[in-house]
DSSP file (Angstrom, degrees, kcal/mol; ACC not computed):
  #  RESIDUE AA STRUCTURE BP1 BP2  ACC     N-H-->O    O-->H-N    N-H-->O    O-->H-N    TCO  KAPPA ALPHA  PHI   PSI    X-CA   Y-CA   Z-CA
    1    1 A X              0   0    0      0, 0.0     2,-0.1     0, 0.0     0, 0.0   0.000 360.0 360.0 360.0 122.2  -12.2    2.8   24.1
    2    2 A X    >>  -     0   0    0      1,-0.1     4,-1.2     2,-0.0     3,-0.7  -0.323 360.0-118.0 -84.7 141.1  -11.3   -0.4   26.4
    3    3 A X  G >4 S+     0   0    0      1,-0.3     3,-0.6     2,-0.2     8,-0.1   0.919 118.5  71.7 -52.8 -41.2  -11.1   -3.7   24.2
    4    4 A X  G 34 S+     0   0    0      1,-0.2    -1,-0.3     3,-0.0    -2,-0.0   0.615  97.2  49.9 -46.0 -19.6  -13.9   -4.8   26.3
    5    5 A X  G <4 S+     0   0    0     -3,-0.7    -1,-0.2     2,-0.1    -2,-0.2   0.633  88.6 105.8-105.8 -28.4  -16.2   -1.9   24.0
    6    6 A X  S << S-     0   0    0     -4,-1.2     2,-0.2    -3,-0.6    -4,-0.0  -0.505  73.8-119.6 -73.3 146.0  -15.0   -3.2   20.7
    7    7 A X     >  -     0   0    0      1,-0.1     4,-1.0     0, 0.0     3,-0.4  -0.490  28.9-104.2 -88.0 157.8  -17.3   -5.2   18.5
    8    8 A X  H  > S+     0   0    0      1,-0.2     4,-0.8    -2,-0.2     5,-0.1   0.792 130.0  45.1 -54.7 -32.6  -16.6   -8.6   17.4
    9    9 A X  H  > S+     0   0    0      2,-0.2     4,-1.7     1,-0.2    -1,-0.2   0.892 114.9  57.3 -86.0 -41.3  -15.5   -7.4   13.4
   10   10 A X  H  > S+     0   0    0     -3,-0.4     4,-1.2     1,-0.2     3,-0.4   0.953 110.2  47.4  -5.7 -84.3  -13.2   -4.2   15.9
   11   11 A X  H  X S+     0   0    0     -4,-1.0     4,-1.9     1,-0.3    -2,-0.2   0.610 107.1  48.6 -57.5 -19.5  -11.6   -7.1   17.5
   12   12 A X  H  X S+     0   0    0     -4,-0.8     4,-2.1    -5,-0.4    -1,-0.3   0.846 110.5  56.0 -90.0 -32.5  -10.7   -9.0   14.6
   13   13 A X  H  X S+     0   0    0     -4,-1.7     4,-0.6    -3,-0.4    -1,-0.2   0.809 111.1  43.1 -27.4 -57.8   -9.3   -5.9   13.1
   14   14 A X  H >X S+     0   0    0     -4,-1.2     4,-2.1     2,-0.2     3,-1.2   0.902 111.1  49.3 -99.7 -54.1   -7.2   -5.4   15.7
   15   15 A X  H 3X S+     0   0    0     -4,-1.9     4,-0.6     1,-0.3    -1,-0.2   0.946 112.4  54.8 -68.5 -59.5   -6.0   -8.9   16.2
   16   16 A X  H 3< S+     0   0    0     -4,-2.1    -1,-0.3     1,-0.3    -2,-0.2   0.668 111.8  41.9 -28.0 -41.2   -5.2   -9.0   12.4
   17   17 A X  H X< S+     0   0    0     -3,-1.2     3,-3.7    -4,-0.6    -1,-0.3   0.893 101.7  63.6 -85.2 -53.8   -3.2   -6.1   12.5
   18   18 A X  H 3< S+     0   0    0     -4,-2.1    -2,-0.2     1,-0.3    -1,-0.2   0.399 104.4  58.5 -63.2  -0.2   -1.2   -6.8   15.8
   19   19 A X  T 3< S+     0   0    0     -4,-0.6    -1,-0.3    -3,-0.2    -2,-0.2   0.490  84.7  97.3 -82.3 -12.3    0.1   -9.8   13.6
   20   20 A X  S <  S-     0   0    0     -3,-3.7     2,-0.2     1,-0.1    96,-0.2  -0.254  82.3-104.6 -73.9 163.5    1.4   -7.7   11.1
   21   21 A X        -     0   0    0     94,-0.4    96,-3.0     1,-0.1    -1,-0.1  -0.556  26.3-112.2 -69.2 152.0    5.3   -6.8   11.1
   22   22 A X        -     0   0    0     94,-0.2     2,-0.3    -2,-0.2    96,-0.1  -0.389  50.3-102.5 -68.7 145.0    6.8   -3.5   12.1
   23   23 A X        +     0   0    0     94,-0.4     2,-0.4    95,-0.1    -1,-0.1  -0.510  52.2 165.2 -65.9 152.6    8.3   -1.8    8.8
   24   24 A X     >  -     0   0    0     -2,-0.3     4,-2.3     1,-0.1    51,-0.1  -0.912  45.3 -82.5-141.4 163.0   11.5   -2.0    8.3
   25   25 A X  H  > S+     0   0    0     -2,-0.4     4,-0.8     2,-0.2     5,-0.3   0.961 121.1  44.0  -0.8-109.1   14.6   -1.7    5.8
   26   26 A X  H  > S+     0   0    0      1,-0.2     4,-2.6     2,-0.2    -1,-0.1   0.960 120.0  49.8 -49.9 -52.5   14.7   -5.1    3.9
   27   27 A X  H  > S+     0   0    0      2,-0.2     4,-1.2     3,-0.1     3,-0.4   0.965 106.4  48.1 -63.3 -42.3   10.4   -4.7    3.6
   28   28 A X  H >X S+     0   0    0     -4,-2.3     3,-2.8     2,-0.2     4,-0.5   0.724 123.1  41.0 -51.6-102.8   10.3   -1.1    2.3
   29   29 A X  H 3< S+     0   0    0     -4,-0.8    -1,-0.2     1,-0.4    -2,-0.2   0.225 111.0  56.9  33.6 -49.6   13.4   -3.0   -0.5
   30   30 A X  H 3< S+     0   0    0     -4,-2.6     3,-0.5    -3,-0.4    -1,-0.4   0.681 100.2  54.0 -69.1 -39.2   11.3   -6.0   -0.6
   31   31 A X  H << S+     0   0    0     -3,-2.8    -2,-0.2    -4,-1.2    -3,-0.1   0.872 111.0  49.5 -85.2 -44.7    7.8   -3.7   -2.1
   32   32 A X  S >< S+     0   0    0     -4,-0.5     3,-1.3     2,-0.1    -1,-0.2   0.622  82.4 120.4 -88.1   5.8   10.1   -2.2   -5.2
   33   33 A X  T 3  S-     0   0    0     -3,-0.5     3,-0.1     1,-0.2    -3,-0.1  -0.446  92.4  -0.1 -51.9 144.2   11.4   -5.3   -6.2
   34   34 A X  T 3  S+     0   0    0      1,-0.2    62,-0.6    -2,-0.1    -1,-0.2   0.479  98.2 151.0  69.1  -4.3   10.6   -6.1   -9.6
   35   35 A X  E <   +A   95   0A   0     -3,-1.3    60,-0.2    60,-0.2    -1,-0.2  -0.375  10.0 165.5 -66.2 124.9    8.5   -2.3   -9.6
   36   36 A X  E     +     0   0A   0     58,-1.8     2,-0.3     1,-0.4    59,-0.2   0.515  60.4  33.6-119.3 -21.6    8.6   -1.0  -13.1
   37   37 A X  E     -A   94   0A   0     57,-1.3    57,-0.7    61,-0.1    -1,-0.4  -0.842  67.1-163.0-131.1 150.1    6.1    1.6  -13.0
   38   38 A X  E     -A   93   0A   0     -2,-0.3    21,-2.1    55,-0.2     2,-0.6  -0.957   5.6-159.3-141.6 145.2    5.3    4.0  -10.2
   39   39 A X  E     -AB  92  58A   0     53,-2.0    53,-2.4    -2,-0.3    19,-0.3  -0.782   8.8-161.3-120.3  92.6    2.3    6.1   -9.7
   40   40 A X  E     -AB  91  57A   0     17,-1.1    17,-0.9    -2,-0.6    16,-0.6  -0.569  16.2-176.8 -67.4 115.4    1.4    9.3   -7.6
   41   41 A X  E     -AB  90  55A   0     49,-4.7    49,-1.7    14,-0.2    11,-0.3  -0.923  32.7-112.2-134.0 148.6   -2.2   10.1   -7.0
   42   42 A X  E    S+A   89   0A   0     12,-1.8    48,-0.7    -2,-0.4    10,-0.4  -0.018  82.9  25.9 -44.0-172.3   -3.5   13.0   -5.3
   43   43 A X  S    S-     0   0    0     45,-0.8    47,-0.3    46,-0.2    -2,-0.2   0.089  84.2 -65.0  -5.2-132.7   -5.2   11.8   -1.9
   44   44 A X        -     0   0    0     45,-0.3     7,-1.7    43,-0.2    46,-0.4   0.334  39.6 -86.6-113.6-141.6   -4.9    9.1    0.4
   45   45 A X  B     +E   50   0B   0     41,-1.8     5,-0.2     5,-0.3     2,-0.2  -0.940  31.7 171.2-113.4 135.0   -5.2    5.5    1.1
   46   46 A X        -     0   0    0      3,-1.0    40,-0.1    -2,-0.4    -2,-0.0  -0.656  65.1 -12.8-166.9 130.9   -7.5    3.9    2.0
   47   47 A X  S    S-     0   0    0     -2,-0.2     3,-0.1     1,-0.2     0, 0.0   0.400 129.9 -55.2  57.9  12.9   -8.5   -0.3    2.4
   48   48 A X  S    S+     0   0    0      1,-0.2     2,-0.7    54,-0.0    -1,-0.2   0.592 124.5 107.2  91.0  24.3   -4.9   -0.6    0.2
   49   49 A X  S    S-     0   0    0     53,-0.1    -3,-1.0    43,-0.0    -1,-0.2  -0.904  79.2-103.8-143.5 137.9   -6.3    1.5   -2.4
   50   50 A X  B     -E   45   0B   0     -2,-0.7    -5,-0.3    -5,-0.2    -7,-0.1  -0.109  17.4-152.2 -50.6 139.6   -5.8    5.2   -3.6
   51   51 A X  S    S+     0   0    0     -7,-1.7    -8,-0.1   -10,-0.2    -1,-0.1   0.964  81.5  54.5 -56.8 -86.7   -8.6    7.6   -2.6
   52   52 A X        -     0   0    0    -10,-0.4    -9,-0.1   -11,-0.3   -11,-0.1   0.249  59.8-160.7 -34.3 170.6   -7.9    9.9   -5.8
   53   53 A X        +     0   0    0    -10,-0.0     2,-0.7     0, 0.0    -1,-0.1   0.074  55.7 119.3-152.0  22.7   -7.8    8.9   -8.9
   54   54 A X        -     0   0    0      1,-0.0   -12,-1.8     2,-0.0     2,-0.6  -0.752  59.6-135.6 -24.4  50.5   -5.7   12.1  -10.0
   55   55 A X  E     +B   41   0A   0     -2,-0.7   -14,-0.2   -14,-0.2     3,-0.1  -0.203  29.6 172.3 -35.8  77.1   -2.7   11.4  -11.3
   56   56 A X  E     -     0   0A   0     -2,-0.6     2,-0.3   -16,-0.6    -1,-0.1   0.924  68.6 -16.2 -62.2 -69.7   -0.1   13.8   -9.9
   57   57 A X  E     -B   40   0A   0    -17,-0.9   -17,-1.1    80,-0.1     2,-0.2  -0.919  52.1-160.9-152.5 156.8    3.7   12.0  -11.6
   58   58 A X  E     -B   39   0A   0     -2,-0.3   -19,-0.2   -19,-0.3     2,-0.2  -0.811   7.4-162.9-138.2 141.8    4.3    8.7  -13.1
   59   59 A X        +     0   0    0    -21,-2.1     6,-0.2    -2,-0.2   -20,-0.1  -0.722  20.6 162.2-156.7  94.1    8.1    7.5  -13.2
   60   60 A X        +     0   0    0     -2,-0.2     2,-0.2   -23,-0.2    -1,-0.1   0.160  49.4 109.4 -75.5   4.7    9.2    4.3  -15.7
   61   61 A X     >  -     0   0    0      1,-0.1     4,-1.2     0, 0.0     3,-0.4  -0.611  66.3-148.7 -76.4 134.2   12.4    5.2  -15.6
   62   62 A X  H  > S+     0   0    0      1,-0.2     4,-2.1    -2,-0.2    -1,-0.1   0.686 107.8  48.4 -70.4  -8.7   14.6    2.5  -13.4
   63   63 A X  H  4 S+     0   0    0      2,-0.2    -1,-0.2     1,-0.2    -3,-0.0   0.488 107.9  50.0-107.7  20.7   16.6    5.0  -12.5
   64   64 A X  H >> S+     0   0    0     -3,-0.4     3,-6.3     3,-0.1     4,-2.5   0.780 116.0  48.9 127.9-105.8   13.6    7.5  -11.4
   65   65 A X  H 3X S+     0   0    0     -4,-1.2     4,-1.2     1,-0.3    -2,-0.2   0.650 110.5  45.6 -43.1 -32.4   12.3    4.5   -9.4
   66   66 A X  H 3X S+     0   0    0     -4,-2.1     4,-1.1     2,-0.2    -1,-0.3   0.679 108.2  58.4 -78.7 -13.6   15.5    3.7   -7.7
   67   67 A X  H <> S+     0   0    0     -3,-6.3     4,-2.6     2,-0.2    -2,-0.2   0.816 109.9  45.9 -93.4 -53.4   15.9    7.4   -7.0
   68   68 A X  H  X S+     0   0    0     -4,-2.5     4,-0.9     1,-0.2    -2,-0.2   0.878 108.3  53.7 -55.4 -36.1   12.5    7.3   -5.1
   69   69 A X  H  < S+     0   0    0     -4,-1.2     3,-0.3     2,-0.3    -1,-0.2   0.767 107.5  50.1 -56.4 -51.7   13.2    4.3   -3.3
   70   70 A X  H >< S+     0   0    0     -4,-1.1     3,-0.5     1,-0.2    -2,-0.2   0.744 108.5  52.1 -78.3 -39.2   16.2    5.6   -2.0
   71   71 A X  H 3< S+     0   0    0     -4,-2.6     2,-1.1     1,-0.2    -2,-0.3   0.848  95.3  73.6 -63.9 -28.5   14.4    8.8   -0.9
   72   72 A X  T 3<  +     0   0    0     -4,-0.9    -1,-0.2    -3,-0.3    -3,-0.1   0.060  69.6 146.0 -63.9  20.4   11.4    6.6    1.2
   73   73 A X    <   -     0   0    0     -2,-1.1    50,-2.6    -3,-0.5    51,-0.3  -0.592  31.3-157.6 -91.0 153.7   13.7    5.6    4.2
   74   74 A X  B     -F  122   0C   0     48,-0.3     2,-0.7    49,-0.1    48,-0.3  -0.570  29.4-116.5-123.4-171.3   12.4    5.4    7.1
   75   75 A X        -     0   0    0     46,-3.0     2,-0.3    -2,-0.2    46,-0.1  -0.907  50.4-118.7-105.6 113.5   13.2    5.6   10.7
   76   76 A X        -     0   0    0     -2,-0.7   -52,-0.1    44,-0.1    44,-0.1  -0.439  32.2-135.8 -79.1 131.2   12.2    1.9   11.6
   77   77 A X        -     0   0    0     -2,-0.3     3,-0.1     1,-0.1   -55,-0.1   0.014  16.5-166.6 -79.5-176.4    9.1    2.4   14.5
   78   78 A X  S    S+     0   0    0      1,-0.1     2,-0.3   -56,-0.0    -1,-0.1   0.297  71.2  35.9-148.7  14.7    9.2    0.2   17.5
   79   79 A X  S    S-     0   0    0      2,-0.0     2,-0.8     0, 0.0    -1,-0.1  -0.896  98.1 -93.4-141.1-179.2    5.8    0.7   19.0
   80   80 A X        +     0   0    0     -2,-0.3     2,-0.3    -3,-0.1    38,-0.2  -0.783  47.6 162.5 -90.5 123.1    2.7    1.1   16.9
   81   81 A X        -     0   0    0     -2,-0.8    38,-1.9    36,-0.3     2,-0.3  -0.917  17.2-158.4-160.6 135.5    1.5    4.6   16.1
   82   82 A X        -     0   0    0     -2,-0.3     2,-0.1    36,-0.1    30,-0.0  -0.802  25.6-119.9-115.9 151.2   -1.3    5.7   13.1
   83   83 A X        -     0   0    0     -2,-0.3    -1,-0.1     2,-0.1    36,-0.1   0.308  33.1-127.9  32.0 156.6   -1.8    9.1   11.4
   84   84 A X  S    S+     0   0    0     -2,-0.1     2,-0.1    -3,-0.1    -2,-0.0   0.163  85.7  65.6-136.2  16.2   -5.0    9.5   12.4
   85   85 A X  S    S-     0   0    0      0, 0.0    -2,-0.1     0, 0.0     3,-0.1  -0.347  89.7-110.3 -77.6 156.6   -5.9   10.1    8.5
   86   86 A X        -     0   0    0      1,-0.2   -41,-1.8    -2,-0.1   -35,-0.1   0.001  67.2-113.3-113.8  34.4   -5.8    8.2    5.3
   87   87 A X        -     0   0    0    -43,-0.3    -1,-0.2     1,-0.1   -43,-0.2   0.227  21.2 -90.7  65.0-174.8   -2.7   10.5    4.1
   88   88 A X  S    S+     0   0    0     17,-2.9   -45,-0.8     1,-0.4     2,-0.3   0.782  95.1   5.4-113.6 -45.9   -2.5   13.0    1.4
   89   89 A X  E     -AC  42 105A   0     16,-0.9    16,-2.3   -47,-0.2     2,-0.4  -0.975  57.7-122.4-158.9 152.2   -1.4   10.6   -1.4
   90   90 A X  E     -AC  41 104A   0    -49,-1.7   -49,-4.7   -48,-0.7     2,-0.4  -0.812   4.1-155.0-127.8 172.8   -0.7    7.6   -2.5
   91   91 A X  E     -AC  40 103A   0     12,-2.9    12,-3.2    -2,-0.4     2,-0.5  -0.873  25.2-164.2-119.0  94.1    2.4    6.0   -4.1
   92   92 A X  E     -AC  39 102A   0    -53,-2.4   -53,-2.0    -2,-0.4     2,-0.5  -0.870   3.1-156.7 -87.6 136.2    1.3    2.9   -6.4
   93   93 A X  E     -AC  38 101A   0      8,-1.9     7,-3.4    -2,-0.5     8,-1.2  -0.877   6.8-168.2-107.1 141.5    3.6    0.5   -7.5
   94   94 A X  E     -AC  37  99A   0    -57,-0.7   -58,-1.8    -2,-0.5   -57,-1.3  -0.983  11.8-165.6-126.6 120.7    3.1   -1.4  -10.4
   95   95 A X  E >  S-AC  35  98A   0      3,-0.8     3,-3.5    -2,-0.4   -60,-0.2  -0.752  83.2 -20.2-137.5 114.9    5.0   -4.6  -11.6
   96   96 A X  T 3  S-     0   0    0    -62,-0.6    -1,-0.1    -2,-0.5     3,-0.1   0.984 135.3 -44.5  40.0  38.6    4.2   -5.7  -15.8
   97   97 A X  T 3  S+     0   0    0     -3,-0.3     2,-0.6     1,-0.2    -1,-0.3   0.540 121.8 127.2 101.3 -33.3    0.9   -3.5  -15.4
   98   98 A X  E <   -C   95   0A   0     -3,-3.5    -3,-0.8     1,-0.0    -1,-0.2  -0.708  60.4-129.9 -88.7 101.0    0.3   -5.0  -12.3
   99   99 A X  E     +C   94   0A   0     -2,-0.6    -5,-0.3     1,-0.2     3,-0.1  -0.116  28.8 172.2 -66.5 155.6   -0.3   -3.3   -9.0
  100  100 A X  E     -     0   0A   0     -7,-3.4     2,-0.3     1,-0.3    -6,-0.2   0.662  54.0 -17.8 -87.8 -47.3    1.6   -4.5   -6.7
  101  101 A X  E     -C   93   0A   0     -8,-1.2    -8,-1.9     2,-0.1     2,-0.5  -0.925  55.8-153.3-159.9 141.0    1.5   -2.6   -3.2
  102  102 A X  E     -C   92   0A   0    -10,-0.3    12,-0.7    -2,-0.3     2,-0.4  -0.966  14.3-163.7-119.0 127.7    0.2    1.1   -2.7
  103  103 A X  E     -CD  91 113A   0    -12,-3.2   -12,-2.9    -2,-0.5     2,-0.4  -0.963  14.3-118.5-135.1 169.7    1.4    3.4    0.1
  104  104 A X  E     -C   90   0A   0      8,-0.5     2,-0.7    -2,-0.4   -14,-0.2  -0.747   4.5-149.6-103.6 115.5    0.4    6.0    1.5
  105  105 A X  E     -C   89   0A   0    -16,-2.3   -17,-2.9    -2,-0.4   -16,-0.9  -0.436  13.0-171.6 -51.4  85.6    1.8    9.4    1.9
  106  106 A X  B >> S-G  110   0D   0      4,-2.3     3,-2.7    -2,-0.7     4,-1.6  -0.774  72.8 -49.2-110.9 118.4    0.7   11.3    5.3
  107  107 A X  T 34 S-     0   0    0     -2,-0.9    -1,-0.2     1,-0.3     4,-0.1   0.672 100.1 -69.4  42.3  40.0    2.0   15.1    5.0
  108  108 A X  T 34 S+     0   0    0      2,-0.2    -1,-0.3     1,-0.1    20,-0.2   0.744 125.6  82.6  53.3  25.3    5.7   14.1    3.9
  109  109 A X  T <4 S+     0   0    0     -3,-2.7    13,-1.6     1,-0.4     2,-0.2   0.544  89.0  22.5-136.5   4.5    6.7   12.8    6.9
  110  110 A X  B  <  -G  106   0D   0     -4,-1.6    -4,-2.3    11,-0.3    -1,-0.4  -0.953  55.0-142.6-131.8 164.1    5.4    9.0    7.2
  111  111 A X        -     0   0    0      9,-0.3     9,-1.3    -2,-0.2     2,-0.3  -0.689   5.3-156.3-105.2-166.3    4.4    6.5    5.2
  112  112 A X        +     0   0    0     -2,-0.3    -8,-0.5     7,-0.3     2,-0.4  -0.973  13.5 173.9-146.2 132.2    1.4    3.7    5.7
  113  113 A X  B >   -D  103   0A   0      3,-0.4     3,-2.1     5,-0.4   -10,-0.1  -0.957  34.5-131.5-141.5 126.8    1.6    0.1    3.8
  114  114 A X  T 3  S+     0   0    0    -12,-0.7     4,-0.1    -2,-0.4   -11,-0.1   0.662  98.6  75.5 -73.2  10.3   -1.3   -2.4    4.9
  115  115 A X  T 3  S+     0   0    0    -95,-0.0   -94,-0.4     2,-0.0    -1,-0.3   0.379  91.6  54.8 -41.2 -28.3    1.3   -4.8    5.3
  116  116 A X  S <  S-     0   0    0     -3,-2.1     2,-0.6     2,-0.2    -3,-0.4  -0.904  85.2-106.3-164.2 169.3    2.6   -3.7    8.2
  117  117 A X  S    S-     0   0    0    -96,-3.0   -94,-0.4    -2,-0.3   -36,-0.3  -0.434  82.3 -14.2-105.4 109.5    1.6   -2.8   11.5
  118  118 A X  S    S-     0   0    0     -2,-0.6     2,-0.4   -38,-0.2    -5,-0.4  -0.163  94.6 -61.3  80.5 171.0    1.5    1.3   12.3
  119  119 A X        -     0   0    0    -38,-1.9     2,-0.5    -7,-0.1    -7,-0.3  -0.644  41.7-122.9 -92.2 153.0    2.9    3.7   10.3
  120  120 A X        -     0   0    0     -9,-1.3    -9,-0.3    -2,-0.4   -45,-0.2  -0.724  21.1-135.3-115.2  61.9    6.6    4.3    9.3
  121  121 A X        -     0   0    0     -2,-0.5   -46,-3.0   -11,-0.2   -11,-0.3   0.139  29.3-129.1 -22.0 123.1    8.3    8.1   10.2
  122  122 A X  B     -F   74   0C   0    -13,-1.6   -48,-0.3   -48,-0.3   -50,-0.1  -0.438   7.0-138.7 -63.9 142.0   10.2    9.0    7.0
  123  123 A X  S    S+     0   0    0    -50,-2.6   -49,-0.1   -52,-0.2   -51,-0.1   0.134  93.4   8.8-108.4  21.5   13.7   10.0    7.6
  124  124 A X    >>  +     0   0    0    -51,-0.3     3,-3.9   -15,-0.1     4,-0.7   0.209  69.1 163.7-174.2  13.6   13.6   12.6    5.4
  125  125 A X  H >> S+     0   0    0      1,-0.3     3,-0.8   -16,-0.2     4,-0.6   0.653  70.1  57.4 -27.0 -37.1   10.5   13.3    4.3
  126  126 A X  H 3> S+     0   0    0      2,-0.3     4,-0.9     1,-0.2    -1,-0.3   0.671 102.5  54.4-103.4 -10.0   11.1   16.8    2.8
  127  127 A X  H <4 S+     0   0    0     -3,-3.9    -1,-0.2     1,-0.2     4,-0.2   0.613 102.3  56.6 -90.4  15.0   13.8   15.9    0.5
  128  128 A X  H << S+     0   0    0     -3,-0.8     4,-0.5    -4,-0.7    -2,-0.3   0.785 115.3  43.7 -98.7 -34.1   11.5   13.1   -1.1
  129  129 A X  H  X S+     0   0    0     -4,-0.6     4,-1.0     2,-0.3    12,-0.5   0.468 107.1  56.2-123.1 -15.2    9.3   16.1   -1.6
  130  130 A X  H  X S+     0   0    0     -4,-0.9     4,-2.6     1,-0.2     5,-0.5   0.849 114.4  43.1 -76.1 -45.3   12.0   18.4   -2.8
  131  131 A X  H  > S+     0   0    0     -5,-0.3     4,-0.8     1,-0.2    -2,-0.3   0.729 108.3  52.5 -99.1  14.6   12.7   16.0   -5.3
  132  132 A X  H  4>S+     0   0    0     -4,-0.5     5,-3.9     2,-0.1     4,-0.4   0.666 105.6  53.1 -40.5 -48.3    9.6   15.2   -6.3
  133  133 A X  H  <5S+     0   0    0     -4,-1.0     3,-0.4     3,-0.2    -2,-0.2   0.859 110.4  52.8 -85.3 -18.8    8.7   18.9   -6.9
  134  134 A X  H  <5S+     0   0    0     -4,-2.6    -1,-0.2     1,-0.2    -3,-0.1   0.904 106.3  57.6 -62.3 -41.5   12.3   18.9   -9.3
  135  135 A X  T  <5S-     0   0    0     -4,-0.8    -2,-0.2    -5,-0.5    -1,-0.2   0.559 134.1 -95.9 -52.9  -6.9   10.6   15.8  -11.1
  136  136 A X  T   5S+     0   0    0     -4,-0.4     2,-0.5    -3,-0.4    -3,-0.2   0.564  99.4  99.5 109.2  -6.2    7.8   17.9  -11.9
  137  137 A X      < +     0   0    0     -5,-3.9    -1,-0.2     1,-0.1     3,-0.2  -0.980  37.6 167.6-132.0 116.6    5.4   17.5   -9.4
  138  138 A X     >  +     0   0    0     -2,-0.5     4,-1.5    -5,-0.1     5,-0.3   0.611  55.4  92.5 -95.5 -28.5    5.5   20.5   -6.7
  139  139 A X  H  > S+     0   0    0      1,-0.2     4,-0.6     2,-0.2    -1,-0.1   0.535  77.8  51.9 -50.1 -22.1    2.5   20.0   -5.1
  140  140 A X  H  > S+     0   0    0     -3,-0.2     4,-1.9   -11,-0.2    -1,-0.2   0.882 119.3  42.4 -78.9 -46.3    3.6   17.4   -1.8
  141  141 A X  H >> S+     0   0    0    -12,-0.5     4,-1.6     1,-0.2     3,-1.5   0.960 114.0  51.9 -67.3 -64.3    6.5   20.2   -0.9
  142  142 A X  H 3X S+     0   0    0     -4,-1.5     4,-2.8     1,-0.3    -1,-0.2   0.824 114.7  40.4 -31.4 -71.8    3.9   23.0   -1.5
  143  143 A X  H 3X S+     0   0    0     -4,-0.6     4,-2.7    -5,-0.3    -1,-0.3   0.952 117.0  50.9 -43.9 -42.9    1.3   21.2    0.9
  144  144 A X  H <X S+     0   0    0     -4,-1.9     4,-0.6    -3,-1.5     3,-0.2   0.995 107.8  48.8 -56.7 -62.1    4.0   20.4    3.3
  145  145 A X  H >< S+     0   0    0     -4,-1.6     3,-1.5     1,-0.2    -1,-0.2   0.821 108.2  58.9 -44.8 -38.2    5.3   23.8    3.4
  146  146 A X  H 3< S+     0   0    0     -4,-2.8    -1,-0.2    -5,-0.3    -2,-0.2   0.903 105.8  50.3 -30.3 -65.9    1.6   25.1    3.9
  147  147 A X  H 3<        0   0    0     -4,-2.7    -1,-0.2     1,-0.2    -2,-0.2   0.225 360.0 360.0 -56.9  -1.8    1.3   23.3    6.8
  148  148 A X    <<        0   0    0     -3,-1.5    -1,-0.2    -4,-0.6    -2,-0.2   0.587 360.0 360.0-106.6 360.0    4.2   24.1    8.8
């Protein structure tokens, strides 16, 4: 579809978006500051908000959360490219009760934050899901493995 074909609320989308920042590092770093709580729920993302409203794992632990955080790196993109999906699940983070940020989980190899512009290749995706499914929740390796 040529820009020329998009409707005026399309373009505004678009323009909106192409302002965002690439992910990176320091932003992924930036989203668990202050993160006290985290929340898994089955399905995707979608407008910044979980699909589901399943509850898959929850992790209050700091050291839980910091162990997740350290599993999320990504490979930082350098062109724009989407999932063509709202992901499988999403990852809330929650600050005193408050959410804070949710992303989104597409098939354990990217994530999505509407913060930032295209989606973010995981650099590891399947040992964030291996250790998820040791935390208790088996069900992201289990899909992944389905799918491959």
């Amino acid at each position: 579809m040529a820009y020329s074909d998009l409707t005026p609320e399309q373009k505004k989308i678009l323009e909106a978006n192409n302002q965002k920042p690439f992910a990176n590092h320091n932003r992924l770093k930036e989203l668990f500051l202050s993160v006290d709580e985290v929340v898994i729920k089955e399905g995707g993302v979608y407008n910044d908000k979980a699909i589901g409203q399943e509850i898959g794992v929850a992790f209050r632990s700091a050291v839980d959360i910091s162990e997740l955080a350290e599993r999320l790196q990504i490979e930082e993109p350098k062109e724009v490219h989407y999932c063509m999906c709202t992901g499988c699940y999403a990852i809330e983070l929650y600050s005193r009760a408050k959410l804070k940020a949710t992303i989104g989980l597409h098939h354990g190899k990217a994530i999505r934050y509407e913060g930032w512009k295209g989606d973010a290749d995981l650099s590891d995706g399947k040992e964030l899901l291996e250790w998820l499914a040791v935390k208790g929740y088996e069900e992201p390796l289990l899909d992944f493995e389905r799918h491959q």
